[in-house]
C-alpha positions in Angstrom: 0.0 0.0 0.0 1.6 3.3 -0.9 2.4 5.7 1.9 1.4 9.5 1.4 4.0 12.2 3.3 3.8 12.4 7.1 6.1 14.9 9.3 6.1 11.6 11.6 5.3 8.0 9.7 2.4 6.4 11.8 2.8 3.0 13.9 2.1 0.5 11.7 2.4 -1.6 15.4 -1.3 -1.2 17.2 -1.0 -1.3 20.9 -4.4 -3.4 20.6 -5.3 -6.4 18.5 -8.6 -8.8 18.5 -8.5 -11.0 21.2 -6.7 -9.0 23.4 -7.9 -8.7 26.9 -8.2 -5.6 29.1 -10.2 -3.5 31.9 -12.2 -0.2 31.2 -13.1 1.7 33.7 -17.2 1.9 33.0 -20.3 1.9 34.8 -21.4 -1.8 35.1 -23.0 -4.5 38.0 -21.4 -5.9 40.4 -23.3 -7.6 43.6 -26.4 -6.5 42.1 -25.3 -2.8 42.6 -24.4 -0.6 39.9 -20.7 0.7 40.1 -18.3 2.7 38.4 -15.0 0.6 38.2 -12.3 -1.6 36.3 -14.0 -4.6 34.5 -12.2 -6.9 32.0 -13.5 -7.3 28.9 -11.9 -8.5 25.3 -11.2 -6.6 22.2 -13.7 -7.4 19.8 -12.7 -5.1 17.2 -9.7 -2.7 16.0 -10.6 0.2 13.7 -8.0 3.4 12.9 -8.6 5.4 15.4 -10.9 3.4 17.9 -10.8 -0.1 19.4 -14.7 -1.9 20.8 -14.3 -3.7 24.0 -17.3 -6.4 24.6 -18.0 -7.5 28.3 -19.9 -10.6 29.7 -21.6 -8.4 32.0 -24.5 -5.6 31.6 -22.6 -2.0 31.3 -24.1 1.0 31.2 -23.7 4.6 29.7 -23.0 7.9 31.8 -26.7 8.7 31.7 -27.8 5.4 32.8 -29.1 3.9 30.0 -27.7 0.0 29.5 -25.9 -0.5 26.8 -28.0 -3.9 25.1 -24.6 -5.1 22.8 -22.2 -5.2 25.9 -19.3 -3.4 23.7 -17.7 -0.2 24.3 -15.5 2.0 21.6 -12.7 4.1 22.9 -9.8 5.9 21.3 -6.6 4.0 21.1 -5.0 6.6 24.1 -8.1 6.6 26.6 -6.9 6.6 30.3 -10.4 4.5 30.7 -8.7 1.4 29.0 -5.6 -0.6 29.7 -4.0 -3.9 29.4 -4.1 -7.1 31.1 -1.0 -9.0 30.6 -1.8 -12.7 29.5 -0.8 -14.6 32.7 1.3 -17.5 31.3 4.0 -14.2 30.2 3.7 -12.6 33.3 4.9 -16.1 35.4 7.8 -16.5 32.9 8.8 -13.1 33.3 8.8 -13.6 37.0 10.5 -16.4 36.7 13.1 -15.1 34.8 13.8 -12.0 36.7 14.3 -14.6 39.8 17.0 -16.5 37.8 
């Protein structure tokens, strides 16, 4: 694909990819209460700007209304998303740092 001028190239590495697994801090359940807090969910879907996380739980928008798909979009740099680290790399890194 041909590249057009750019005063800095853009990533062609995505800090997010399908499959992925994360926490967003959203209104969702928990209890049977309704909270705003960190809940994992799993990228469902990577676009150019945006990424949609889908959850197993009922969420919920700002203005209370519930949100009937269970996915979320966000901009690649929200502060309301971040990555869980798949455990299996986080022992071996443990383990290695040990060593």
């Amino acid at each position: 694909m041909p590249m057009g001028k750019f005063m800095k190239a853009p990533d062609e590495e995505r800090g997010y990819q399908v499959g992925d697994k994360v926490e967003v801090k959203c209104d969702h359940e928990k209890n049977g209460q309704r909270i705003r807090g960190w809940l994992r969910g799993t990228v469902v879907q990577v676009e150019n700007k945006l990424l949609a996380v889908q959850f197993n739980k009922n969420i919920y928008l700002t203005d209370g209304w519930m949100v009937p798909d269970q996915i979320l979009w966000f901009p690649f740099d929200s502060q309301h998303v971040r990555p869980i680290p798949p455990k299996n790399k986080t022992l071996l890194e443990n383990k290695a740092e040990m060593l």
